[in-house]
N, CA, C, O and CB atoms as a CASP TS submission, in Angstrom:
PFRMAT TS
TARGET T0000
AUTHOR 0000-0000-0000
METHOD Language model
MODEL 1
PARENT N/A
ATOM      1  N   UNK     1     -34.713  10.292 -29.018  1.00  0.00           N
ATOM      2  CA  UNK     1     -33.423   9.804 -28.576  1.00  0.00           C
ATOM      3  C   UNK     1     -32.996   8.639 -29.464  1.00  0.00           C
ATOM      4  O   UNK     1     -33.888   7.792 -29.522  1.00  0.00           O
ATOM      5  CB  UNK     1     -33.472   9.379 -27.091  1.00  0.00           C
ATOM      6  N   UNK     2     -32.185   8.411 -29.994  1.00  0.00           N
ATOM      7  CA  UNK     2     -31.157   7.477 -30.672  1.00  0.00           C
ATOM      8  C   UNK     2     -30.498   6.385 -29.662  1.00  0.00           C
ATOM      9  O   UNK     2     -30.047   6.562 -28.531  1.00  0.00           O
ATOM     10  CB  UNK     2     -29.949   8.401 -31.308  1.00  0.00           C
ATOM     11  N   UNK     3     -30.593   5.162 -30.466  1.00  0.00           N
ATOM     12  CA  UNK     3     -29.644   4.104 -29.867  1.00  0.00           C
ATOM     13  C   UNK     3     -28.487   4.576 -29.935  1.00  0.00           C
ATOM     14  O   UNK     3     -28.166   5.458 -30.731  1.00  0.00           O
ATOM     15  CB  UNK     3     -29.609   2.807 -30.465  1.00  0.00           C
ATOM     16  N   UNK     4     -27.357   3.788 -28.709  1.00  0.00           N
ATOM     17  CA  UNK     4     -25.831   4.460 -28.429  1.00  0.00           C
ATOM     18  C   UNK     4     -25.407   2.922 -28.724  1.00  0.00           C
ATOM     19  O   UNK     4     -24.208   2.645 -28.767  1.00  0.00           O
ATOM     20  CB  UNK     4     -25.328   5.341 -26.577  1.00  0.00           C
ATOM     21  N   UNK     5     -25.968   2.353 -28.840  1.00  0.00           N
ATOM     22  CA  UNK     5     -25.293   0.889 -29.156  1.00  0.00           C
ATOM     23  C   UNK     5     -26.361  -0.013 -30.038  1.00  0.00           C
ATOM     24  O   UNK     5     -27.504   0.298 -30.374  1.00  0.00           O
ATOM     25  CB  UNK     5     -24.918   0.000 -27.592  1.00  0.00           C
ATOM     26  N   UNK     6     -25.341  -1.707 -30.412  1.00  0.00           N
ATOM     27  CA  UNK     6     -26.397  -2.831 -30.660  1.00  0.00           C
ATOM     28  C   UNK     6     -25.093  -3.608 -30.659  1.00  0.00           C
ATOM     29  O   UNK     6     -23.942  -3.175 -30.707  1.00  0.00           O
ATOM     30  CB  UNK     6     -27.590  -2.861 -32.134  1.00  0.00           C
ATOM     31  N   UNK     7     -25.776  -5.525 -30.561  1.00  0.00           N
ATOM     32  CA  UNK     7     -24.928  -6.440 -30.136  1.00  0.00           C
ATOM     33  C   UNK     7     -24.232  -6.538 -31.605  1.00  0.00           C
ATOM     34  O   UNK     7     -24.885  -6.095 -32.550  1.00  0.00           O
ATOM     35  CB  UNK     7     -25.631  -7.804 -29.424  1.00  0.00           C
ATOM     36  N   UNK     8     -23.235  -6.968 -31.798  1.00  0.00           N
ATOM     37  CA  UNK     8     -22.609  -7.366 -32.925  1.00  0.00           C
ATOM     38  C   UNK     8     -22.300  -8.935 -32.881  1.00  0.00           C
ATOM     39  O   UNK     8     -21.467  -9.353 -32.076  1.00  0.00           O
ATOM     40  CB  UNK     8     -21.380  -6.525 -33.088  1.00  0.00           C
ATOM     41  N   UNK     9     -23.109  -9.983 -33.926  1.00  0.00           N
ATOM     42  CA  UNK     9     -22.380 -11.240 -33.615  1.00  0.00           C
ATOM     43  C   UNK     9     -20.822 -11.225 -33.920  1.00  0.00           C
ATOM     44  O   UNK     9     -20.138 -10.470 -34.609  1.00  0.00           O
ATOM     45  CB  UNK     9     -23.029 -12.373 -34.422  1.00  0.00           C
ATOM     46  N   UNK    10     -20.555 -12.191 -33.252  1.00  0.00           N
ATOM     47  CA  UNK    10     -18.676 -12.869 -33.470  1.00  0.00           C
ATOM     48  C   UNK    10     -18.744 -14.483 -33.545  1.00  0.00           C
ATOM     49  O   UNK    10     -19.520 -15.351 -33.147  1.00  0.00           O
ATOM     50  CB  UNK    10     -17.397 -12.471 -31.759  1.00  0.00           C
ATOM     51  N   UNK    11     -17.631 -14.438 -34.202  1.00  0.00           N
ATOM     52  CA  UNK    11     -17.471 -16.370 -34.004  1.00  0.00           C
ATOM     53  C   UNK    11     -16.695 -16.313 -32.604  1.00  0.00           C
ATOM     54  O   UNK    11     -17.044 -17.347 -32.034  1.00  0.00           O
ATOM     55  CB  UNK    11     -16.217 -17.459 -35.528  1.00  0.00           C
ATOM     56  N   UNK    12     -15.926 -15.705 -31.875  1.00  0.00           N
ATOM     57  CA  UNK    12     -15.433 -16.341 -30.855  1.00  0.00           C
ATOM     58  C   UNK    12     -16.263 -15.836 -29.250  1.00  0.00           C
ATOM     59  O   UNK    12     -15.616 -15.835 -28.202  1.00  0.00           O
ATOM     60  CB  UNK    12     -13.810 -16.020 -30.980  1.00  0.00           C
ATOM     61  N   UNK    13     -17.751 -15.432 -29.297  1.00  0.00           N
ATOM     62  CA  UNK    13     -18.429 -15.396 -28.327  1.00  0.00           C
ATOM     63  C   UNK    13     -18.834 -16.481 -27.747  1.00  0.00           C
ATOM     64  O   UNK    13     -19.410 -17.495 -28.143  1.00  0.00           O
ATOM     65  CB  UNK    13     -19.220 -14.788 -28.526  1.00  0.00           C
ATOM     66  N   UNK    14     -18.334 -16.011 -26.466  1.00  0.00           N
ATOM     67  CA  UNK    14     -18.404 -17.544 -24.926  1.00  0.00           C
ATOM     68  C   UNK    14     -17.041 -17.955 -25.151  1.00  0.00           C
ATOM     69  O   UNK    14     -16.934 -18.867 -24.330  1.00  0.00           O
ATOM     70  CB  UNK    14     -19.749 -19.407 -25.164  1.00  0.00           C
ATOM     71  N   UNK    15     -15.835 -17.856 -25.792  1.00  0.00           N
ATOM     72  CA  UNK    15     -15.014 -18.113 -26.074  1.00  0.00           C
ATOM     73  C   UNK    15     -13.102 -17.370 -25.101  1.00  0.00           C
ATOM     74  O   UNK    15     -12.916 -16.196 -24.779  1.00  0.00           O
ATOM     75  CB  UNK    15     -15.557 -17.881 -27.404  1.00  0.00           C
ATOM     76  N   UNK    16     -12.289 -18.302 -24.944  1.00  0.00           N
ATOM     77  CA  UNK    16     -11.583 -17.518 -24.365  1.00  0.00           C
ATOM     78  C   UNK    16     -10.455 -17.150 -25.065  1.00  0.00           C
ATOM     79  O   UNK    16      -9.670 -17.862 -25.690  1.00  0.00           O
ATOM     80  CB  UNK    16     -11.348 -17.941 -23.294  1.00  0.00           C
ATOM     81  N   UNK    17     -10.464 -15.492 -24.822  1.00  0.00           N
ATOM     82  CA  UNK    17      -9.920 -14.680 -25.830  1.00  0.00           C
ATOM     83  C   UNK    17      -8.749 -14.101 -25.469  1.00  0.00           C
ATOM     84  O   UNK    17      -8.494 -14.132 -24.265  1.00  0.00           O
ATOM     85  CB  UNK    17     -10.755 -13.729 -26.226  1.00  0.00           C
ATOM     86  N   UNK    18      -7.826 -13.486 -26.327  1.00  0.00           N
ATOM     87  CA  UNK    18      -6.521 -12.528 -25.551  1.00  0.00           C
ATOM     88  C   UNK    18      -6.563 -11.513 -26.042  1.00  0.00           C
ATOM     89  O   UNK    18      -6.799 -11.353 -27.240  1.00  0.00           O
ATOM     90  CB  UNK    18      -5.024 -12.888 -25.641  1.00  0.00           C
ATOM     91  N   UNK    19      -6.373 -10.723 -25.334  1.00  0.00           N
ATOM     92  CA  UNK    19      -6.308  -9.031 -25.801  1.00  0.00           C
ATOM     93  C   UNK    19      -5.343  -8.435 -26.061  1.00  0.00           C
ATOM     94  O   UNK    19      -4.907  -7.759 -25.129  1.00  0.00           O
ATOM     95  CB  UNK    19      -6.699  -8.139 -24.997  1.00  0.00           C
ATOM     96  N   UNK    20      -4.554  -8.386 -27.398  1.00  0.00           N
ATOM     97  CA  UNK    20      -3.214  -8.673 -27.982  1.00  0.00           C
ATOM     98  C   UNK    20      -2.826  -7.530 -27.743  1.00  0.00           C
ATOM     99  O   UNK    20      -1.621  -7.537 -27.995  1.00  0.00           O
ATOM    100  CB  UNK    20      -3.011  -9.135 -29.400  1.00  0.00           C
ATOM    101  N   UNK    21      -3.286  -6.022 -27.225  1.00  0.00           N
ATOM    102  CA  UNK    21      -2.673  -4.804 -26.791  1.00  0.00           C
ATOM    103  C   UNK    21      -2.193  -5.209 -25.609  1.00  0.00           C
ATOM    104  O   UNK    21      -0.996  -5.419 -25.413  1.00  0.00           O
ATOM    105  CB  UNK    21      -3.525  -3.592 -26.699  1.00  0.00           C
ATOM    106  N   UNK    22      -3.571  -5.416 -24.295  1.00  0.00           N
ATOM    107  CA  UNK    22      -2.652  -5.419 -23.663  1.00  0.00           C
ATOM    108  C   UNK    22      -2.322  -7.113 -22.602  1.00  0.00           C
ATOM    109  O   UNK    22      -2.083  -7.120 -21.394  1.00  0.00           O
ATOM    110  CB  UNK    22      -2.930  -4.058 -22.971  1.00  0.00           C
ATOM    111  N   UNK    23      -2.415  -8.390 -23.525  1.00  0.00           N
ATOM    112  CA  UNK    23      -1.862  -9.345 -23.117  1.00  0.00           C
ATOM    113  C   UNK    23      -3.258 -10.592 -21.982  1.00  0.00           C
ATOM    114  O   UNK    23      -3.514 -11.762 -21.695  1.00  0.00           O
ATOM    115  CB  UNK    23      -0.458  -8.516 -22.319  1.00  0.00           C
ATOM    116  N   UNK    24      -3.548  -9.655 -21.847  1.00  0.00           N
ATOM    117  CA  UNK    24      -5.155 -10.238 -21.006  1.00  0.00           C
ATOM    118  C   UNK    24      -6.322 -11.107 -20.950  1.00  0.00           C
ATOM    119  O   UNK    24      -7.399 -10.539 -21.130  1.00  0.00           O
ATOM    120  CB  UNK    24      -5.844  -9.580 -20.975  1.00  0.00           C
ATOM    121  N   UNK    25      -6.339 -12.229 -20.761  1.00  0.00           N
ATOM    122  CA  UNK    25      -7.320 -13.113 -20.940  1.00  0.00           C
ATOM    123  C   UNK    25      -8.643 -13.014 -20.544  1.00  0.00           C
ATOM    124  O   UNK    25      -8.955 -12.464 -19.488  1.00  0.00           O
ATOM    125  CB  UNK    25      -6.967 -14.032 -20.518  1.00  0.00           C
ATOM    126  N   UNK    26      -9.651 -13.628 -21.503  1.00  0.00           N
ATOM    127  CA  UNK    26     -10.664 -13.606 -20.819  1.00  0.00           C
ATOM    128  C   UNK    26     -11.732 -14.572 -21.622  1.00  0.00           C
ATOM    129  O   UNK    26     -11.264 -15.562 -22.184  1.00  0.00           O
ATOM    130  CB  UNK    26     -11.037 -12.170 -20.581  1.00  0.00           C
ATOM    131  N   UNK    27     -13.399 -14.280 -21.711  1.00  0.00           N
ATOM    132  CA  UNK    27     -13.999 -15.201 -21.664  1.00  0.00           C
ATOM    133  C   UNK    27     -14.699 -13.691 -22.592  1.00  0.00           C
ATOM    134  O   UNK    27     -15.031 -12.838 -21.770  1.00  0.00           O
ATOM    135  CB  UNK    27     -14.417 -16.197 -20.233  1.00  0.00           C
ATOM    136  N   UNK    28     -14.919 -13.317 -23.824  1.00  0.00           N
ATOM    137  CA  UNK    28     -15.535 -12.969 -24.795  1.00  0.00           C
ATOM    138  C   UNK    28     -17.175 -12.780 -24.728  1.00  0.00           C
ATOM    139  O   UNK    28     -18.041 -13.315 -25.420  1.00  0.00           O
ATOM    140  CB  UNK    28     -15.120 -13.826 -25.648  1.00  0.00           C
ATOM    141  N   UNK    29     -17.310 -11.694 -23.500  1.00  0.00           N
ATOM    142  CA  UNK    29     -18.964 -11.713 -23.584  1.00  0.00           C
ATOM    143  C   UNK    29     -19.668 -11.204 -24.698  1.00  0.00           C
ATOM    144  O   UNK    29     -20.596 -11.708 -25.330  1.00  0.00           O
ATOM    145  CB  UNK    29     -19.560 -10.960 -22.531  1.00  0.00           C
ATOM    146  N   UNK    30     -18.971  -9.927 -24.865  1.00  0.00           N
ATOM    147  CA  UNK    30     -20.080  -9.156 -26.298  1.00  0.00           C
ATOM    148  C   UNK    30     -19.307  -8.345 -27.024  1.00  0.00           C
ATOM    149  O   UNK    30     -18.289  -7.711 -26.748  1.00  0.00           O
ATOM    150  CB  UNK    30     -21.480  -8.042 -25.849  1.00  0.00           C
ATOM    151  N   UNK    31     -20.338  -8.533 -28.592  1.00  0.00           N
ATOM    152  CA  UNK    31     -18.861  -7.467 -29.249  1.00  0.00           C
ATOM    153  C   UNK    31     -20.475  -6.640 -29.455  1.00  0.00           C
ATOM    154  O   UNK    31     -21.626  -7.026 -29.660  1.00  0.00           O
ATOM    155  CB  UNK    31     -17.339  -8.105 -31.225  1.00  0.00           C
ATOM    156  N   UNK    32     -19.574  -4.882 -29.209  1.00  0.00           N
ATOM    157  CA  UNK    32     -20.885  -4.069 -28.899  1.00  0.00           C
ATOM    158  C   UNK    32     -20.670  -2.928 -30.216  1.00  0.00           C
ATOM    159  O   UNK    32     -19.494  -2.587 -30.339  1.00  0.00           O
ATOM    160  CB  UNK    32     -20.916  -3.256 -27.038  1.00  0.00           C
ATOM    161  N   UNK    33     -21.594  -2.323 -31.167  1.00  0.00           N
ATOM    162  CA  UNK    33     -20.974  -1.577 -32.113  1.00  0.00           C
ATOM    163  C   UNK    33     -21.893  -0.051 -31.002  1.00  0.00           C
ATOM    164  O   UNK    33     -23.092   0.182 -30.851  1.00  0.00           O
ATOM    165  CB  UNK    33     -21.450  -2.083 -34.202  1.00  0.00           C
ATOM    166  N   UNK    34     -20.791   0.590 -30.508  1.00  0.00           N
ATOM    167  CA  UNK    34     -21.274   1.873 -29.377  1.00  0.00           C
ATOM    168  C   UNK    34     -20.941   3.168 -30.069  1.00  0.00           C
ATOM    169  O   UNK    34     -19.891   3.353 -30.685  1.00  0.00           O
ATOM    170  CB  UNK    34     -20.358   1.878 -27.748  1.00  0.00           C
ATOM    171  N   UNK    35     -21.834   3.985 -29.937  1.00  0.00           N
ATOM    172  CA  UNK    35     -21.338   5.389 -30.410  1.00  0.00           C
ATOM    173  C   UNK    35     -20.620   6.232 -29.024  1.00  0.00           C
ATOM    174  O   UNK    35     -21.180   6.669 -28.018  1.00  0.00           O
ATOM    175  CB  UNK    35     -22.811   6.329 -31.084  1.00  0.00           C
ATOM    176  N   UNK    36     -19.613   6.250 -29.297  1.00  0.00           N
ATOM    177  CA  UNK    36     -18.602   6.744 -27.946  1.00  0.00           C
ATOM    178  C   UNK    36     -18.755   8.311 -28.286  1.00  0.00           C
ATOM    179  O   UNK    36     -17.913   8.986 -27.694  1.00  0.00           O
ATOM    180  CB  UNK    36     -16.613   6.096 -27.961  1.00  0.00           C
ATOM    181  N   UNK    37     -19.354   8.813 -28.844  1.00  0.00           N
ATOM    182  CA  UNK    37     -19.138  10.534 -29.291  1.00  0.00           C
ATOM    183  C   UNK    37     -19.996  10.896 -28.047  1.00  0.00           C
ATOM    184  O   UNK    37     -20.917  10.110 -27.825  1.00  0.00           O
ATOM    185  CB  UNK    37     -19.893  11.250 -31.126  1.00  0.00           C
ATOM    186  N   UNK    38     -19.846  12.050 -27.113  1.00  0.00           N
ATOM    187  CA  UNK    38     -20.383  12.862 -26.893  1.00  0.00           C
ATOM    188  C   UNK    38     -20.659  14.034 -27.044  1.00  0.00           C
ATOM    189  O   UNK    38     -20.832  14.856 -26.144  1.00  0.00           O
ATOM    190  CB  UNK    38     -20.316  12.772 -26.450  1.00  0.00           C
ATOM    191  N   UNK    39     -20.732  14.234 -28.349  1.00  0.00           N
ATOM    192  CA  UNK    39     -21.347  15.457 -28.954  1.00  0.00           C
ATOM    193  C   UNK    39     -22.297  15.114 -29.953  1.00  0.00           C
ATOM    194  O   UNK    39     -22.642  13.934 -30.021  1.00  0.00           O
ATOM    195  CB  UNK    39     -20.350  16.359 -29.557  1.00  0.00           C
ATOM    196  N   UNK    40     -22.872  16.110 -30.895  1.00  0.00           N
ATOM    197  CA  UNK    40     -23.890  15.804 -31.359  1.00  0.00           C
ATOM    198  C   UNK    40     -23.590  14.846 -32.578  1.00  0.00           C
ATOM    199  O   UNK    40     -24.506  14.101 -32.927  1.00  0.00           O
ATOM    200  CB  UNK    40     -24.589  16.953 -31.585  1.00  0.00           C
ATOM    201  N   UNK    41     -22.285  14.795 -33.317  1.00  0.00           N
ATOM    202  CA  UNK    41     -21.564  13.892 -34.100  1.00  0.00           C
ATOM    203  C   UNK    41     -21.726  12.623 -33.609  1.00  0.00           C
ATOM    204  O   UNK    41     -21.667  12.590 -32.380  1.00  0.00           O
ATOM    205  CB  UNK    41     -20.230  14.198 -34.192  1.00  0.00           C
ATOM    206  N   UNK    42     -21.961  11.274 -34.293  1.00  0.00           N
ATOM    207  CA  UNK    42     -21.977  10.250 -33.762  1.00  0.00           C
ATOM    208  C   UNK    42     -20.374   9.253 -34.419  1.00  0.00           C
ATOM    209  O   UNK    42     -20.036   9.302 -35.602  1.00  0.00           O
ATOM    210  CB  UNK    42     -23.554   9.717 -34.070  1.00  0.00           C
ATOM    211  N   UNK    43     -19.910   8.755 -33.768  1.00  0.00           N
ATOM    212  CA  UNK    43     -18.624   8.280 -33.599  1.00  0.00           C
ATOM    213  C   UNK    43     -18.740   6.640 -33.156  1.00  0.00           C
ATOM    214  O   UNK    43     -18.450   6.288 -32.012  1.00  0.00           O
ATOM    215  CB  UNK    43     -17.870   9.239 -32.481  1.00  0.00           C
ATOM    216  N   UNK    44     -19.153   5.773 -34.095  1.00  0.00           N
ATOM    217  CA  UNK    44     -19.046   4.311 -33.964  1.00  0.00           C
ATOM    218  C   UNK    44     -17.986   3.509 -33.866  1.00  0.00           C
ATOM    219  O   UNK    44     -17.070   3.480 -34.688  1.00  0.00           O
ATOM    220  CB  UNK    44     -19.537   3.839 -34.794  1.00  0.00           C
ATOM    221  N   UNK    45     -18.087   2.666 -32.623  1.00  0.00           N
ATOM    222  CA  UNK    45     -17.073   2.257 -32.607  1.00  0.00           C
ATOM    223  C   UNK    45     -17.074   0.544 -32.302  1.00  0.00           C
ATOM    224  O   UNK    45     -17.834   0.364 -31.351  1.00  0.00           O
ATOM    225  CB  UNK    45     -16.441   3.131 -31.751  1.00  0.00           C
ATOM    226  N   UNK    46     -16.646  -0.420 -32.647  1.00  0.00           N
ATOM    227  CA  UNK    46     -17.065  -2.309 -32.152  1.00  0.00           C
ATOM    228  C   UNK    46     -16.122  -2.331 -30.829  1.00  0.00           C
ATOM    229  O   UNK    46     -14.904  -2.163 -30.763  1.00  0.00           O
ATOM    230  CB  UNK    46     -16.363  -3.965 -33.630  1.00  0.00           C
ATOM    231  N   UNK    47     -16.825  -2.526 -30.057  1.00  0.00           N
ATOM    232  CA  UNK    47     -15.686  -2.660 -28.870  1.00  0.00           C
ATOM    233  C   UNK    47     -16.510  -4.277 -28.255  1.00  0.00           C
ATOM    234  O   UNK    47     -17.690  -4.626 -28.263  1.00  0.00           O
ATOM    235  CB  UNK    47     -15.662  -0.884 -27.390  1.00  0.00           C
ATOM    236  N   UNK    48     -15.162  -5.010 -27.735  1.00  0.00           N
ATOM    237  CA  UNK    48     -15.434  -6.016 -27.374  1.00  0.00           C
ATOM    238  C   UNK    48     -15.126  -6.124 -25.816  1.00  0.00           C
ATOM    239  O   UNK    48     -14.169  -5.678 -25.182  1.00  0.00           O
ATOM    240  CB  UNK    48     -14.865  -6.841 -28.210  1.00  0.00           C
ATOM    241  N   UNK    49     -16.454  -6.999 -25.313  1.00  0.00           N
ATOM    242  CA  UNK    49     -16.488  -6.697 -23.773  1.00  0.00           C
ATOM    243  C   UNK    49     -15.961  -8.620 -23.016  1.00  0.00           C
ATOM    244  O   UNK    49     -16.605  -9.666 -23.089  1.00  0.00           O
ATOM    245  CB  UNK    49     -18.652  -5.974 -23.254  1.00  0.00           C
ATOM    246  N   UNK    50     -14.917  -8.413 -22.523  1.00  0.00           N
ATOM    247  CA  UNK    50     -14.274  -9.396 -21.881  1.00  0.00           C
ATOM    248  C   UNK    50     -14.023  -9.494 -20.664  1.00  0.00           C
ATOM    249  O   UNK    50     -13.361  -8.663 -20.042  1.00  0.00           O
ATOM    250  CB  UNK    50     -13.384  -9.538 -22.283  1.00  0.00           C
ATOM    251  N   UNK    51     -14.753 -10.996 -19.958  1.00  0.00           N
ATOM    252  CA  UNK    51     -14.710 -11.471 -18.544  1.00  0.00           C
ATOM    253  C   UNK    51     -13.321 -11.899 -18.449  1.00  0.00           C
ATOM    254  O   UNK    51     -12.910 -12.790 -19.193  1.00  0.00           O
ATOM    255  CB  UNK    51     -15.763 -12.652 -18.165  1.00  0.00           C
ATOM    256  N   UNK    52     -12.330 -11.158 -17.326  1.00  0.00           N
ATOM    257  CA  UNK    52     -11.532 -12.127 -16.635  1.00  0.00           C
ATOM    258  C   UNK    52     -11.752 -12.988 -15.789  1.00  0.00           C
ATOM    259  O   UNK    52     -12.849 -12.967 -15.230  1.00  0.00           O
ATOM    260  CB  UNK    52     -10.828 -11.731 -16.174  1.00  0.00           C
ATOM    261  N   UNK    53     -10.941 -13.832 -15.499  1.00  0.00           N
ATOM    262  CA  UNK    53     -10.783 -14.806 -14.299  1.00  0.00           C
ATOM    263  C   UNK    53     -11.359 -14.447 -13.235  1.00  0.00           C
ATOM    264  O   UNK    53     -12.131 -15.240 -12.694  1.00  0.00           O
ATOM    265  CB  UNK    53      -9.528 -15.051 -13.898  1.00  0.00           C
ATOM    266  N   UNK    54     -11.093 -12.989 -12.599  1.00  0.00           N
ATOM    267  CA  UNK    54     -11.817 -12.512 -11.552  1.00  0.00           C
ATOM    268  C   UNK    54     -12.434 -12.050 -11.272  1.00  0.00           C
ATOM    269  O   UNK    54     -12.535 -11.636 -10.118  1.00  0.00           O
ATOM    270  CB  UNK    54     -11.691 -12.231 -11.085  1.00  0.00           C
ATOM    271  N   UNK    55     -13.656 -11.745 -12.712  1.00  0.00           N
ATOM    272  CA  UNK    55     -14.994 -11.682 -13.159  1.00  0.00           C
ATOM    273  C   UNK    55     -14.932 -10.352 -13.084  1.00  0.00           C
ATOM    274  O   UNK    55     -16.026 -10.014 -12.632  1.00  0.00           O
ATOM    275  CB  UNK    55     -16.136 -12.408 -12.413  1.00  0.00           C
ATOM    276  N   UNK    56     -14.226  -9.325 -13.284  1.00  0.00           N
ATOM    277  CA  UNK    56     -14.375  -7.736 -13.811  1.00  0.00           C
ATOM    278  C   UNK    56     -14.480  -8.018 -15.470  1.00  0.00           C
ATOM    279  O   UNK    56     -13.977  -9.053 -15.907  1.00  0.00           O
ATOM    280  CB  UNK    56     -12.780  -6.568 -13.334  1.00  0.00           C
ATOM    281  N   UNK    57     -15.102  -7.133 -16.326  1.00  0.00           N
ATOM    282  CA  UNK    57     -14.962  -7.022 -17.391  1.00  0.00           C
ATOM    283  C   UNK    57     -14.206  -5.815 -18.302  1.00  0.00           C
ATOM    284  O   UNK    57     -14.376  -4.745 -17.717  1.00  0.00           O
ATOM    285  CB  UNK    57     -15.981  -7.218 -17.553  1.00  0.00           C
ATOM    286  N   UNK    58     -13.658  -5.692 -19.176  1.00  0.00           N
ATOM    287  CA  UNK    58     -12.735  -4.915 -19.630  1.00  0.00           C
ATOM    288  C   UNK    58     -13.285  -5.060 -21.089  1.00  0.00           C
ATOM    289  O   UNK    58     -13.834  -6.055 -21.561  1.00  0.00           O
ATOM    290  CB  UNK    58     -11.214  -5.325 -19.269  1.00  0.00           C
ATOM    291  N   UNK    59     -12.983  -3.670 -21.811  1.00  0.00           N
ATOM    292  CA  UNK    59     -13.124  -3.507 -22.777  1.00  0.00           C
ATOM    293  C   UNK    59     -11.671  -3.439 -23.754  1.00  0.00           C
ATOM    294  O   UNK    59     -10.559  -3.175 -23.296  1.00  0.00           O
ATOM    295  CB  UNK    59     -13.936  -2.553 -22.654  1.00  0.00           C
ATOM    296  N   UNK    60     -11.980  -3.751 -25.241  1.00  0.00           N
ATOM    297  CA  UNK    60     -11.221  -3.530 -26.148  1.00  0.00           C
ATOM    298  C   UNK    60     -11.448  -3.152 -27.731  1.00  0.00           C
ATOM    299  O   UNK    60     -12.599  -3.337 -28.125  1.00  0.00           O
ATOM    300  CB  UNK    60     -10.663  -4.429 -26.004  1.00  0.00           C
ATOM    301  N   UNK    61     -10.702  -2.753 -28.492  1.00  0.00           N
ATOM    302  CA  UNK    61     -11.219  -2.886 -29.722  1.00  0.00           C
ATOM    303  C   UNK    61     -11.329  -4.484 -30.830  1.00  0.00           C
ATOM    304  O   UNK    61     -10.358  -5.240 -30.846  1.00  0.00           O
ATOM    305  CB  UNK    61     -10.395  -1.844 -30.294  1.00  0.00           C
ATOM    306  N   UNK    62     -12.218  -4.711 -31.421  1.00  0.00           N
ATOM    307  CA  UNK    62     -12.489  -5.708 -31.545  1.00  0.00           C
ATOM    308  C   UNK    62     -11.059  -6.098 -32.200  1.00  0.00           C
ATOM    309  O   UNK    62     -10.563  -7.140 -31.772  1.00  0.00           O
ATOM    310  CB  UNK    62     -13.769  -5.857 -32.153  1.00  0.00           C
ATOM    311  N   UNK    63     -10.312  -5.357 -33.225  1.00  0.00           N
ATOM    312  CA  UNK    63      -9.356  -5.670 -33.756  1.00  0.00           C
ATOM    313  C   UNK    63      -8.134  -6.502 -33.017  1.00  0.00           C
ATOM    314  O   UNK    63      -7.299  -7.200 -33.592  1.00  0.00           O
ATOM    315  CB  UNK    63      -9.082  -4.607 -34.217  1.00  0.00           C
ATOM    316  N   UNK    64      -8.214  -6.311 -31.933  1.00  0.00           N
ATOM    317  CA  UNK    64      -7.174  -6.587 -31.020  1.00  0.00           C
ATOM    318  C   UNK    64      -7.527  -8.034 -30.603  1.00  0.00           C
ATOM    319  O   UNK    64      -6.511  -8.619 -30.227  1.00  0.00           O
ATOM    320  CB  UNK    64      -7.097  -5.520 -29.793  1.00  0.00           C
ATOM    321  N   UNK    65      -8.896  -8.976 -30.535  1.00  0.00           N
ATOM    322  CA  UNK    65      -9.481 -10.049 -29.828  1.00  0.00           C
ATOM    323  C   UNK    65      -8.472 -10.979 -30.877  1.00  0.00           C
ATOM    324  O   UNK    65      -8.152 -10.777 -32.048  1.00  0.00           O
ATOM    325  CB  UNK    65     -11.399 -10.215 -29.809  1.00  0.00           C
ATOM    326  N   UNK    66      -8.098 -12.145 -29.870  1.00  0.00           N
ATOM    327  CA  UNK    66      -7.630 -13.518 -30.762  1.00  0.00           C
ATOM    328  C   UNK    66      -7.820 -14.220 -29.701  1.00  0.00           C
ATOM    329  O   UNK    66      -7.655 -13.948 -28.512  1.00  0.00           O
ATOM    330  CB  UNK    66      -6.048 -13.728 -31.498  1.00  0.00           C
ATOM    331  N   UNK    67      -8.423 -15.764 -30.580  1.00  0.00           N
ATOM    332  CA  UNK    67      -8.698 -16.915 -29.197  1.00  0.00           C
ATOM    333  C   UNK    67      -6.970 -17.210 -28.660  1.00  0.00           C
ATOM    334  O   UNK    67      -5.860 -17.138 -29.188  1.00  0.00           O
ATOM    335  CB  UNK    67      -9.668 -18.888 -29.907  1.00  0.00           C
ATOM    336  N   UNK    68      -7.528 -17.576 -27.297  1.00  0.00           N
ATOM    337  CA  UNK    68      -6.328 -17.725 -26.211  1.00  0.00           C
ATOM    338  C   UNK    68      -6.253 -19.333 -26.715  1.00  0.00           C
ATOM    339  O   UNK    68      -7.008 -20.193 -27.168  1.00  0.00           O
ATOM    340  CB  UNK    68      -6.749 -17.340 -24.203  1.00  0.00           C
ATOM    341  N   UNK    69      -5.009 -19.186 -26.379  1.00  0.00           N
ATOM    342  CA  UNK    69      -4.214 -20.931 -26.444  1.00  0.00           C
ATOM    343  C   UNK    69      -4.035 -21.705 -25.373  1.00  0.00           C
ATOM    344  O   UNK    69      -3.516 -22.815 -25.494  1.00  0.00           O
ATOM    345  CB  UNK    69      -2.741 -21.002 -26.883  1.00  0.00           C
TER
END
């Protein structure tokens, strides 16, 4: 069996971030490099995992993260 993920460092981890798609703040837990394929093709992808305020976490693509003001 193959890893489906590993952590990716960032400079803005622990940091509070906005999620410029869709407008959303949060607190920058992990940027994750995940193979989202479910087939036998593997399909990498950095997705960044962000705490809101009301402690659900939400995902995004890392491209999208900028620190909040």
């Amino acid at each position: 069996m193959t890893e489906r993920y590993e952590y990716v460092p960032h400079r803005l981890l622990r940091r509070r971030v906005r999620d410029v798609a869709s407008g959303a703040e949060g607190m920058l837990m992990a940027v994750i490099n995940e193979n989202v394929s479910d087939s036998d093709h593997p399909h990498w992808m950095e997705l960044a995992y962000i705490r809101a305020t009301s402690g659900r976490e939400f995902t995004t693509a890392v491209a999208n993260v900028e620190p909040a003001e």
